[in-house]
N, C-alpha and C positions, 0 to 999 in steps of 0.2 A: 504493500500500500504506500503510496506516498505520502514524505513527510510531512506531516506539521509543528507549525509554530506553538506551543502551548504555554500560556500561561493560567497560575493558578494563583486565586487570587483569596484571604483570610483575613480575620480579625489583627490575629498573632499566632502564635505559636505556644500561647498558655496551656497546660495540661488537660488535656481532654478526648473523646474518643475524633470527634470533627479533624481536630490537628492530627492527628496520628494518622490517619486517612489518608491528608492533604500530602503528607513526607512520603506516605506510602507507593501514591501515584505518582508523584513528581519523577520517584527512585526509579518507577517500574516503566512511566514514558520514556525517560533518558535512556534506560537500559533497552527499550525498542529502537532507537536512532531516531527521537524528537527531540528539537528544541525544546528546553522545558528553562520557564523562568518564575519566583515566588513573589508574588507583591502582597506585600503586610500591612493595613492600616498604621501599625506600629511593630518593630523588629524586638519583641520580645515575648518572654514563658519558658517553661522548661524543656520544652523541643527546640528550641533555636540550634543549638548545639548538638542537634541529631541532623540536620539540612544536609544532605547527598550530596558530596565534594562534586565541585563542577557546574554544579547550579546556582545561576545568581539571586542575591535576594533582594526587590527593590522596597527600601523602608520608606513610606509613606510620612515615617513620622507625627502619626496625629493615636492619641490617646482612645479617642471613639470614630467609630467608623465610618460613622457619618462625616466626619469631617476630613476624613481623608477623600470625598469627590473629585477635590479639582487634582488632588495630585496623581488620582488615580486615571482622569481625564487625560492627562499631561503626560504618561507613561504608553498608555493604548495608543494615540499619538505618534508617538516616537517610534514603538518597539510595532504596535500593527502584528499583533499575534492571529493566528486565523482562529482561534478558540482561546477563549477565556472560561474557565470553570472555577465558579464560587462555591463556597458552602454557608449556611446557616441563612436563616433568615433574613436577618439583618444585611450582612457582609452582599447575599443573593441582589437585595435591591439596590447599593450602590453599584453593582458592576452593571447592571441592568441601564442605571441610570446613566451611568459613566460612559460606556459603549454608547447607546445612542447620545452622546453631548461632545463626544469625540469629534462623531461622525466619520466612523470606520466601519470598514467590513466584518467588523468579529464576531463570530458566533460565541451570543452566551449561551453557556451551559449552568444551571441552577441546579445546585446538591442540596436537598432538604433534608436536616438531616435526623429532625424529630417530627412526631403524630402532631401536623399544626394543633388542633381544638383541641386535645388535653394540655397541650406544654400551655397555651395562652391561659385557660382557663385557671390551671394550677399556678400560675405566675403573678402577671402584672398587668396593668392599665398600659406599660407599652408594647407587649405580646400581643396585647388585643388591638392596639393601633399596627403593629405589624402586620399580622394578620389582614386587617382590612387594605393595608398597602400591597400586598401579596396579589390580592384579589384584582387590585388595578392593572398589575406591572408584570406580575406572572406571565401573562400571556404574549408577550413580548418577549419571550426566551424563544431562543433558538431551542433548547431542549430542557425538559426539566428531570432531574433523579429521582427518583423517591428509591429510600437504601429498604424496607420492606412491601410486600403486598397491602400492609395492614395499614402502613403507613399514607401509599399512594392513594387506595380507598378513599382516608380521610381529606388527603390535600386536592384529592376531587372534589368534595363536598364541602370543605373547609374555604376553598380558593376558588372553589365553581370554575374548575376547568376540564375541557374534554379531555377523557380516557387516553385517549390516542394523542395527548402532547406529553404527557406521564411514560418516564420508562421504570422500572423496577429493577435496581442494580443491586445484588447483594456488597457487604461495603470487603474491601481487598482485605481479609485479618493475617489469615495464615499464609505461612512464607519457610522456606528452610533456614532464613535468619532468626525467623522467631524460634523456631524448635532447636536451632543451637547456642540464643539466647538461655531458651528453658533446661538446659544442660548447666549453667553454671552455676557454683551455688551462692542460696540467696544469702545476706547478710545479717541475720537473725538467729540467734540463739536455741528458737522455738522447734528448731526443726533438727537441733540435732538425735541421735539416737537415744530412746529413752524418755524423753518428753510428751505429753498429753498429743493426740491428734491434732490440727492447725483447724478450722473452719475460717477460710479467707473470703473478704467479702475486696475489691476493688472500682474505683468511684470517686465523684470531688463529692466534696462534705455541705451535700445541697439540699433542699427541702425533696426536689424528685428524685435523690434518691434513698429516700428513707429508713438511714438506716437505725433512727430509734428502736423501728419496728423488729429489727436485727438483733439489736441489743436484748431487748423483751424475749425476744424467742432463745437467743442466746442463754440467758438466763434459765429460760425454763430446760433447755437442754442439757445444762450441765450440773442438775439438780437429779439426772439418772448417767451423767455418763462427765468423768472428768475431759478439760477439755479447753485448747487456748482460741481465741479469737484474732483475726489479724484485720484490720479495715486500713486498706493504701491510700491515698488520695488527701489533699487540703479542700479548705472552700471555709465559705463564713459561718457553717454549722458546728465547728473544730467547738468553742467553750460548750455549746449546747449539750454534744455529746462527752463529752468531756465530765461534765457533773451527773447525768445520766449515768454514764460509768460509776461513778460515784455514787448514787443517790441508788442502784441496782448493787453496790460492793463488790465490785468487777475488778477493781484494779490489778488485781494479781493473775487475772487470766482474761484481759483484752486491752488491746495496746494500739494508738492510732500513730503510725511512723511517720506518716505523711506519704508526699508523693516521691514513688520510687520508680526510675527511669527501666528498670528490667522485672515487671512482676512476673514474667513467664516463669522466672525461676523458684518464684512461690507459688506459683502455680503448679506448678508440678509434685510438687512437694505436699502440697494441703490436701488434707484428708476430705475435705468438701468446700467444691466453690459453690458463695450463695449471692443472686442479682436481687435484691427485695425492689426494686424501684417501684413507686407509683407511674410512670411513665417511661418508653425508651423507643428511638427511633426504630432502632435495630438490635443491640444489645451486644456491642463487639465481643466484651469481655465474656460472655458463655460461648461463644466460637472459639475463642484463645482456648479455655480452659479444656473445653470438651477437645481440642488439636494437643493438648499435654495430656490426654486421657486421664481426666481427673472430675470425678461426680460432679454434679450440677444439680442446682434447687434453686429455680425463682418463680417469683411471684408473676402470674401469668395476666401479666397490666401489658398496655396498647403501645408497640405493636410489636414487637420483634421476639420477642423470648420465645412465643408457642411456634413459629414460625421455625427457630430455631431449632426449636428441643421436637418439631411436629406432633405436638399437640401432648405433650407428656412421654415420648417415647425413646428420648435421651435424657431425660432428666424429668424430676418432678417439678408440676406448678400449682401454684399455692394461691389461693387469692390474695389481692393485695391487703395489705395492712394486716394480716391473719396474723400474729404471733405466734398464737396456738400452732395453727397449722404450719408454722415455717419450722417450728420447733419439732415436730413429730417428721415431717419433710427431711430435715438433718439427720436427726437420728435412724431415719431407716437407712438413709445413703452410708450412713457411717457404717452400720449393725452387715446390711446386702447389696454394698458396691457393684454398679454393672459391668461388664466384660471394657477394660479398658480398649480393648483394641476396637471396640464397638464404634467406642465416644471418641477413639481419634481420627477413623472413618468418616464419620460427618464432620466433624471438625473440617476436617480436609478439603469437601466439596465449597468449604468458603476460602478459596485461596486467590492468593493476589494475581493468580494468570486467568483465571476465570476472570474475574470481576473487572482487570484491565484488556481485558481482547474486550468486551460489551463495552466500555467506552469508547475503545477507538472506533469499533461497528460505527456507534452513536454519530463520533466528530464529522470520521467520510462520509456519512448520510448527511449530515449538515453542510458536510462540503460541497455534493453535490445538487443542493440544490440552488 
């Protein structure tokens, strides 16, 4: 196929499953013979420092992402990428707006990368103003993503757009980096031999991802079975959970590390990985785990996890917010592990060459029309 120009265009590169995605494709277009180039509202997070030698990163320099338009106007311009591909909400309608204020050729591409009407809903007054900007501007993409079925459904209904402008991309997880990632060992104590089983949960420390409700089930779990807790990830819920721990008398068996740049290798390790979200677009992190063959339990909230796990058949799902039932969830995983080589099988079928042949399909179809 012939080359393209690609640039991809984010927030930042602050920790989350969106950025991890964005270094994912960047790596795997290079690695086909495409220009690939990063433009950041602002050049910072803790992925900065994972960016795939050889690709340039242009720093927009503005703090919110709105405000990075003219500069991102001012680069399209210049650079005249034949595809541009955003993610997130937010980041989707400036490149939207940017491309046409250009007045360049580029096809946008818009990566959505959560179930718009629950994230807005569970959020904020400017989710809901988003939302309604989506609804404007959406249809003015060259192509739009949606990373599940469950997802796209919504952003039909959500965005009131036809079926056929929606593609459904599973998001790129697995890789043979990751699986030699999940080989080294992790930096924790918890795991050496001899120690209680690990239940690891991974996530930023956000109201959608719930992991109070973790903690609670946690709790009741290790009232029949000893047993440590690990939760990776920062965010502004850190003191919340923090006196939760406390206020449950947890301290000596759950511990929050923060965000750790290689969880595959606790991942491999943990006796059971648990997603509780109230909300997820897709749910990378049960792909990861179930690709280290390591049990799965989450709560079967919109849209990605049943999708995942097909409706309970790699892993159990649990209603959201259930403690009760998250707690009996672990314990069985723990008690009747399924056939690992099972869970690394489907793990598998989410790998980064799958997921980047269906975009470039995508880009050439936008090429040629």
């Amino acid at each position: 196929m012939a080359e393209l120009k690609i640039a991809l265009f984010s927030a930042s590169l602050a920790g989350g499953g969106a950025q991890r995605v964005i270094l994912t494709l960047a790596q795997a277009f290079k690695e086909r013979g495409h220009p690939v180039q990063l433009l950041l509202a602002q050049a910072r997070g803790e992925f900065l420092g994972d960016v795939p030698a050889g690709i340039p990163v242009h720093d927009l320099g503005q703090a919110h992402v709105f405000q990075a338009l003219p500069g991102l106007i001012r680069v399209l311009r210049r650079e005249r990428p034949d595809i541009l591909l955003s993610t997130q909400t937010h980041a989707n309608l400036v490149a939207l707006w940017a491309a046409r204020l250009a007045g360049v050729q580029t096809k946008v591409v818009v990566r959505e990368a959560n179930t718009m009407s629950v994230n807005a809903a569970l959020t904020s007054r400017k989710e809901l103003l988003l939302t309604r900007l989506a609804r404007i501007f959406y249809p003015q993409a060259g192509g739009i993503v949606a990373i599940s079925n469950g997802a796209a459904a919504d952003l039909r209904r959500t965005a009131h757009l036809r079926p056929e402008k929606i593609k459904v991309i599973y998001n790129p997880v697995v890789s043979p980096a990751l699986l030699e990632k999940a080989l080294q060992p992790p930096a924790h104590p918890w795991f050496a031999s001899g120690c209680p089983p690990v239940v690891l949960a991974v996530g930023r420390l956000v109201e959608n991802k719930d992991f109070p409700t973790l903690l609670r089930a946690f709790a009741r779990a290790r009232q029949r079975q000893e047993l440590h807790l690990l939760i990776l990830g920062e965010g502004n819920q850190r003191r919340d959970l923090e006196a939760l721990v406390k206020t449950l008398g947890l301290e000596r068996q759950v511990q929050l590390p923060g965000f750790v740049s290689n969880p595959f290798a606790y991942m491999l390790r943990a006796a059971v990985f648990v997603l509780c979200s109230r909300v997820e677009g897709f749910g990378n992190v049960l792909a990861e785990a179930l690709a280290c063959g390591t049990p799965v339990v989450s709560t079967d909230c919109p849209s990605g996890p049943a999708e995942i796990l097909e409706g309970g058949r790699y892993g159990a799902l649990v209603p959201v917010g259930d403690d009760e039932k998250l707690a009996e969830a672990i314990l069985k995983a723990l008690q009747s592990p399924p056939d690992k080589s099972l869970l690394q099988a489907r793990g598998a079928e989410f790998s980064v060459d799958r997921a980047v042949e269906q975009y470039l399909a995508l880009f050439h179809s936008l090429e040629r029309k």
